[in-house]
C-alpha positions as CSV (number, residue, x, y, z in Angstrom):
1,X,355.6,30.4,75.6
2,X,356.0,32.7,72.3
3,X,353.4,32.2,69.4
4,X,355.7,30.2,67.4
5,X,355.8,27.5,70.0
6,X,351.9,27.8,70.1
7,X,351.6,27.8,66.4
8,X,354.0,24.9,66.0
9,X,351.5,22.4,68.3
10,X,348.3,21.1,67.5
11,X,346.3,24.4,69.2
12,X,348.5,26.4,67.0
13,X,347.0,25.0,63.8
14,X,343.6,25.5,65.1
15,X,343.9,28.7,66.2
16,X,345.3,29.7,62.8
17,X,342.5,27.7,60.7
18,X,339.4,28.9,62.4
19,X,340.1,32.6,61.2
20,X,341.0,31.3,58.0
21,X,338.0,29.3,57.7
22,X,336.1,32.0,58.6
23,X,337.5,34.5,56.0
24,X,336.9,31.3,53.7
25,X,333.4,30.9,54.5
26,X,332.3,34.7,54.2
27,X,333.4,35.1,50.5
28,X,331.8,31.9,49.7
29,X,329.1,32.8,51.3
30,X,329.0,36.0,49.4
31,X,329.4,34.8,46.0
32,X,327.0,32.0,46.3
33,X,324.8,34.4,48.1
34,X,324.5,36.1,44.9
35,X,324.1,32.8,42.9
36,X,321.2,31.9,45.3
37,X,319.6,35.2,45.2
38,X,319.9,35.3,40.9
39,X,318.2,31.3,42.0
40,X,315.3,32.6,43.8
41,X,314.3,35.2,41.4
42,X,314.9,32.1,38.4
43,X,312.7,30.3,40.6
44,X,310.1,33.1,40.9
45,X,310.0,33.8,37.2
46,X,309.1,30.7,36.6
47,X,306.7,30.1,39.0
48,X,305.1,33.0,37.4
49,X,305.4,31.6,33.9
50,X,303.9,28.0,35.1
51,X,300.8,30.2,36.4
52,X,300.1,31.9,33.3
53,X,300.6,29.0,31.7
54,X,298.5,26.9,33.8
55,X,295.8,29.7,33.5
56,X,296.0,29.9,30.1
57,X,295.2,26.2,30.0
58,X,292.6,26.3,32.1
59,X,291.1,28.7,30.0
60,X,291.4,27.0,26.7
61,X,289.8,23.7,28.5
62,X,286.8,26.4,29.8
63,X,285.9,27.3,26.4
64,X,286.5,23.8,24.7
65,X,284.1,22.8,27.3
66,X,281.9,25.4,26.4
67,X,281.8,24.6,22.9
68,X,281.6,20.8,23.3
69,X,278.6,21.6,25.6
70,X,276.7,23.7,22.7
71,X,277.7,21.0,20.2
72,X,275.9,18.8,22.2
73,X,272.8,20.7,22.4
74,X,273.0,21.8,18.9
75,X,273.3,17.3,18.4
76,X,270.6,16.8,20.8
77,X,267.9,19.3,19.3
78,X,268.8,17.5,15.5
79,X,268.0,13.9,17.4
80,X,265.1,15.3,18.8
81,X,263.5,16.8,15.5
82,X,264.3,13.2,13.8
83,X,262.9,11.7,15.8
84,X,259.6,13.5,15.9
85,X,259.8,13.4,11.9
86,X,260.0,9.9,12.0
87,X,257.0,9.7,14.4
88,X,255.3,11.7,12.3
89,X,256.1,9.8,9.1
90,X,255.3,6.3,11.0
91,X,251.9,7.7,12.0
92,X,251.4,8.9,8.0
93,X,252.5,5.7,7.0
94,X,249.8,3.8,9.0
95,X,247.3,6.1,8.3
96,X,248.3,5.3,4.6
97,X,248.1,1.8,5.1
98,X,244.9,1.7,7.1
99,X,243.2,3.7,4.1
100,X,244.4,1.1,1.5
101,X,243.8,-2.3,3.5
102,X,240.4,-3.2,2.3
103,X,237.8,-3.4,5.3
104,X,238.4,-6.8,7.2
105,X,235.0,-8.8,7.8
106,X,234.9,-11.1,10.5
């Protein structure tokens, strides 16, 4: 049996497609090799950018917090003084009352 008979059958095909395949298969593997490697570092960069973004966030919602917290206090202390003027002005204006009411007799 020569190699044309054996390439002729059914084996023949095979054993001329599996080296073929093979050269195939390593230049696709190389180029998309490269197009997965230029994927990954894609990937990376922005995985990196989402993190600086994300931090960046984070730190704008810190100091809104911050802020909102001190606005709160600052809202709190004005209720509080209010309140204690209007105490105050209640307690005047029953002491004023008190002093103008003539005397009751039972």
């Amino acid at each position: 049996m020569d190699w044309l008979t054996v390439a002729s059958g059914p084996m023949g095909a095979l054993a001329l497609a599996v080296p073929l395949a093979a050269v195939l298969l390593r230049r696709l593997d190389s180029r998309y090799a490269e197009e997965l490697a230029a994927a990954r570092a894609e990937i990376t960069a922005l995985k990196i950018e989402i993190a600086a973004a994300r931090k960046s966030l984070e730190d704008e919602a810190s100091a809104r917090l911050a802020d909102a917290k001190e606005s709160a206090r600052a809202m709190l202390g004005i209720y509080e003084r209010v309140h204690e003027t209007l105490d105050g002005l209640e307690a005047l204006v029953k002491a004023d009352r008190a002093k103008s009411e003539p005397p009751r007799s039972s």
